[in-house]
C-alpha positions as CSV (number, residue, x, y, z in Angstrom):
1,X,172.8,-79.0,151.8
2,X,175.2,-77.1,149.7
3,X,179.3,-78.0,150.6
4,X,182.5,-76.0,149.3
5,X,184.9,-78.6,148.4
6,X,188.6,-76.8,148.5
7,X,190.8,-78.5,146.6
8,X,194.8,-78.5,148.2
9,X,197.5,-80.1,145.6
10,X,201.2,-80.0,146.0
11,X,202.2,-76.9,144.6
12,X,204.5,-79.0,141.7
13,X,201.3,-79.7,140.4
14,X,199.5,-76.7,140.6
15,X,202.2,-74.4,138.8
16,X,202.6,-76.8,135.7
17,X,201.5,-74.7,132.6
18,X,199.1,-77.5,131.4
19,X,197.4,-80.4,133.6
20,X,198.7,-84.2,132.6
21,X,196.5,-85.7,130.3
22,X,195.0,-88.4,132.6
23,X,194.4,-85.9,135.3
24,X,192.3,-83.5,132.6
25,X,190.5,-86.8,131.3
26,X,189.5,-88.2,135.0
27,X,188.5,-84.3,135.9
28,X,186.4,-83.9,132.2
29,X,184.8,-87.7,133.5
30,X,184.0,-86.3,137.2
31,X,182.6,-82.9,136.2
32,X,180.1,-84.2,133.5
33,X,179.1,-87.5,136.0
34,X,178.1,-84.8,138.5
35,X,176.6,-82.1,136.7
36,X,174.7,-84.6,135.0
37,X,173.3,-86.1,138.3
38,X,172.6,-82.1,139.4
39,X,175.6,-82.7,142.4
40,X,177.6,-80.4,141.0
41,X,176.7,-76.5,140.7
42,X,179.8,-74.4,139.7
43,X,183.7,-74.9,140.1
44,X,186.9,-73.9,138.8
45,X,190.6,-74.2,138.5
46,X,192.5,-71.1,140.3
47,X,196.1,-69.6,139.0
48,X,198.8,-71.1,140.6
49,X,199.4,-69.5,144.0
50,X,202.7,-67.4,142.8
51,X,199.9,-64.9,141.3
52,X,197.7,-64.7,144.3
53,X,197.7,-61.0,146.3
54,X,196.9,-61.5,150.0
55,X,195.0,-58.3,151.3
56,X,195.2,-57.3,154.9
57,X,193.6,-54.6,156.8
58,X,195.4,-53.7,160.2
59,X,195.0,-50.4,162.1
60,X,193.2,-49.0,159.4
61,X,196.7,-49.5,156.6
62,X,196.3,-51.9,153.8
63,X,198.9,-54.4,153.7
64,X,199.6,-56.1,150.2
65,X,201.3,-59.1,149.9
66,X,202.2,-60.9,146.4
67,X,201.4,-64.4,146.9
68,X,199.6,-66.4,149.5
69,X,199.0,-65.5,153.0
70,X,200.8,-69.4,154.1
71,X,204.0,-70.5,153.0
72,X,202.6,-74.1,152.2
73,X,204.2,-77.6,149.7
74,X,200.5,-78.0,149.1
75,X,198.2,-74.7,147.2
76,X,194.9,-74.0,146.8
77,X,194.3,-75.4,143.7
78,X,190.2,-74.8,142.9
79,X,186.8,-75.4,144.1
80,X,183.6,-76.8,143.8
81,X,179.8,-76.2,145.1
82,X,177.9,-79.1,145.4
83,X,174.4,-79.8,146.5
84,X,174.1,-83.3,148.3
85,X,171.5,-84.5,151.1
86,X,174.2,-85.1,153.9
87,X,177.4,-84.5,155.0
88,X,177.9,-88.2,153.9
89,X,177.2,-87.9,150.3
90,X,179.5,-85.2,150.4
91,X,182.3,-87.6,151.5
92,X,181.6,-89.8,148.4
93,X,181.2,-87.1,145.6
94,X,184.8,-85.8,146.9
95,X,186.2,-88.9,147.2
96,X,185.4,-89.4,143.5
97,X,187.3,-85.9,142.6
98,X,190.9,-86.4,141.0
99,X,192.3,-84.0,143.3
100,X,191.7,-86.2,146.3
101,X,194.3,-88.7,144.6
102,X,196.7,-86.3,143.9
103,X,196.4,-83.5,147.3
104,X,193.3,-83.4,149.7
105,X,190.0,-81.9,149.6
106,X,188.5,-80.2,152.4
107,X,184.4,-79.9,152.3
108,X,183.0,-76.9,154.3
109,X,178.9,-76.7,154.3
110,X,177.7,-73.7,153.3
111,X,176.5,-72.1,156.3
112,X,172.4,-71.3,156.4
């Protein structure tokens, strides 16, 4: 089963211009742990939400936003795709992540 983990972290942290060292070094440990054991597939950081355009279609107009659709303390920070057997193994590869120490994760399968 393949799972989206979204990664949330208060937007403090996602707008700093470099990561803290110990963040980068737990993240550097997580990624090559599970894209050694084949978990992990592809992931990235995003900009911080400040550059984000938000695209809407309504009546047939475009509407263009700068920024995110929410006003939110916590941003969409990056993501991952993973490959684990069960929902459950899911749980425990995210729980691993950095970012579920310092903001949330949310894991969405991947529908069939």
């Amino acid at each position: 089963m393949r799972f989206m983990l979204i990664h949330y972290a208060p937007e403090a942290i996602t707008e700093l211009a470099e990561t803290p060292p110990e963040v980068e070094k737990a993240l550097a440990a997580w990624v090559a742990e599970w894209t050694a054991r084949g978990v992990l597939l592809h992931g990235d950081r995003l900009r911080p939400a400040a550059d984000a355009t938000t695209v809407q279609v309504r009546g047939g107009d475009q509407l263009i936003a700068d920024g995110p659709f929410a006003e939110t303390k916590e941003q969409v920070a990056g993501y991952d795709l993973i490959e684990c057997a069960d929902l459950k193994e899911a749980i425990a590869v995210a729980a691993e992540h950095p970012t579920a120490r310092l903001g949330a994760i949310e894991l969405r399968r991947i529908a069939p």
